[in-house]
N, C-alpha and C positions, 0 to 999 in steps of 0.2 A: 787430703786428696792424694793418691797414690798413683803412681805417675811408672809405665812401663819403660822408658828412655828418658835419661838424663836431661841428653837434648832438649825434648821434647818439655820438662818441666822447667828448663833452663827458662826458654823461651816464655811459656806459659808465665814465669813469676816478671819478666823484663815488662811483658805487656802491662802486667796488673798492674804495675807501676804507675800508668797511666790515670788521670784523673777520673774517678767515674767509674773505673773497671776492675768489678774483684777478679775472681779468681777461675771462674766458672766462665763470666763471658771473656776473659782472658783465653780461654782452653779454648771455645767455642772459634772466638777470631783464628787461634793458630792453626786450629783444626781448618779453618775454610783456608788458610794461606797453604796448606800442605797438600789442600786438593786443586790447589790453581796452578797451570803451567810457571815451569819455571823460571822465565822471561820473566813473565808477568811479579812473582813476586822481588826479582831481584831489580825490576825498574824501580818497586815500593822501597826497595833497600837502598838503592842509590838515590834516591829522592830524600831520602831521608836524611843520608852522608851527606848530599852535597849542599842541603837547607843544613845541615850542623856547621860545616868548613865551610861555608864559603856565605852567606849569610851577614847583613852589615845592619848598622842603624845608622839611621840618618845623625851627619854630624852635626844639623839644626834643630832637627825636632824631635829626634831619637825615634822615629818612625821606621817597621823592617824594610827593608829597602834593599836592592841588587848593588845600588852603587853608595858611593860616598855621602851624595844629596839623593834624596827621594824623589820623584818624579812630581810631588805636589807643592814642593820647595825652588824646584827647579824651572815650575811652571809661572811665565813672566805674568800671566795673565791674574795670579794670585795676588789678594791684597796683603801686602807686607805688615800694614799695620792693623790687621786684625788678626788676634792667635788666640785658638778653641784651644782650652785645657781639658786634656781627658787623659785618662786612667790608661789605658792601652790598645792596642793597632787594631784591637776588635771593635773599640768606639770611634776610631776614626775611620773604618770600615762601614760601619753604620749610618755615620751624619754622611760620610760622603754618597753613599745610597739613596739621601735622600736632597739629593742635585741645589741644596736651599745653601748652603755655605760657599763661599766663594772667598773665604781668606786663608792662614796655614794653621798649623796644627802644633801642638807643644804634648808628647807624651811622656808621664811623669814615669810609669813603669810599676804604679801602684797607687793605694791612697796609707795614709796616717795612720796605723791600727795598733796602737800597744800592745792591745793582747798578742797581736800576732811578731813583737816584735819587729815593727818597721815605724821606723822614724823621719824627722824628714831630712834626715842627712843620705837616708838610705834614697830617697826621692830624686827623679831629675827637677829637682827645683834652683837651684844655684843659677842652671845656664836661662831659667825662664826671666828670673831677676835680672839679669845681665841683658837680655833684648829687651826689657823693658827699659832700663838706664840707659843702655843705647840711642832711647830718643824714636826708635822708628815704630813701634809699636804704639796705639793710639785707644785701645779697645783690649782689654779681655775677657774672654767667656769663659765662663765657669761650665765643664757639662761631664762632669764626675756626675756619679750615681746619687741619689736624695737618700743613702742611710747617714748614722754617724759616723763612721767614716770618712765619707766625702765631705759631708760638713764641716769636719775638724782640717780637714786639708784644703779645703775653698778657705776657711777661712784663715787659717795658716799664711797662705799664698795672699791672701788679702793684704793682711799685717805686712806682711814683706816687701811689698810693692805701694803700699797708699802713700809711704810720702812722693812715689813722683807724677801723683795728682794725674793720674790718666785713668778713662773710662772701666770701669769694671762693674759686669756683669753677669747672669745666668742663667741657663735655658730656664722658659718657664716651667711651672709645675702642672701641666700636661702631662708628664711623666710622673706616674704613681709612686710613692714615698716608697724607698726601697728597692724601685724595680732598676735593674740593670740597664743601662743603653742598648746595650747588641738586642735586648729583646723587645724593645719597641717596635710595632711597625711605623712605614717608613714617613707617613703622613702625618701621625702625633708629633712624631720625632720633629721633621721639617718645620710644622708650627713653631712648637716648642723653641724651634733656635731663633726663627724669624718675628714670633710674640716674645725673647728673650728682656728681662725685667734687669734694670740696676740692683747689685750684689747690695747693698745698701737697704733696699728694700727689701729685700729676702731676710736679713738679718731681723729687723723690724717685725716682723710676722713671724720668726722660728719662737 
């Protein structure tokens, strides 16, 4: 692709960068930001600087968050001893969508995948172990994704927490084997946590 200003290919290759976007709808996006008033793309620019610097995770549940605790950690009215394990802030985007959970959240920041080089040291799993032996945790749900992947890391986190003999669990399989959370809609989803089945049993039937 041959590019009349540097700029302009600068730009074009930053975008493609993006997940999802060669090089063409790369061009396409810059081209519509070069025809939009320039307020308007430099609001896109600082929205973007200021989500890089300034930007936090929760120091309980590793959830993106404005401040130190996330607003659903912070919230009294949450059960303390209930905590949804999910993959990232797009699954706990999603169950909370679906108004059915009412305890807090533990995000790991990936699942188990060799191939891809991630292990579970790479994982937020240490600090999940630690609220568990804490004592205040009473229940956890499993609601990672049904590939292997999530299976190897549900069960991982299993092993790691069974000897302090508290409830553990995981959404049921309303959710199609392989299919993502974020792409559920909101009503499977909701069953799914509130028909949620003992980890135990699921192992049984894999």
């Amino acid at each position: 692709m041959e590019f009349s200003s540097k700029l302009l290919e600068n730009a074009v290759y930053e975008v493609s960068q993006l997940p999802g976007i060669g090089k063409r709808t790369a061009l396409r996006l810059v081209l519509h930001l070069l025809r939009q008033p320039k307020d308007q793309t430099n609001k896109l620019s600082f929205a973007l600087q200021n989500l890089r610097n300034e930007i936090k995770y929760c120091a309980n549940c590793h959830n993106i968050s404005d401040r130190d605790i996330c607003e659903i950690c912070a919230n009294p009215k949450r059960d303390d001893s209930l905590v949804c394990v999910v993959e990232d802030v797009r699954d706990v985007m999603a169950i909370e969508n679906t108004s059915q959970f009412k305890g807090k959240y533990h995000v790991l920041g990936g699942k188990i995948s060799p191939m891809d080089g991630i292990g579970p040291h790479d994982l937020n799993i240490p600090t999940l172990v630690n609220k568990v032996k804490s004592g205040v945790v009473k229940e956890v749900i499993f609601a990672l994704s049904s590939t292997m992947e999530g299976d190897t890391t549900n069960f991982y986190i299993y092993k790691q927490i069974e000897p302090y003999n508290i409830t553990t669990s995981t959404i049921a399989r309303g959710i199609a084997i392989g299919d993502e959370l974020e792409y559920a809609d909101e009503i499977t989803l909701g069953r799914s946590i509130l028909n949620r089945i003992p980890f135990e049993n699921s192992l049984k039937s894999s």
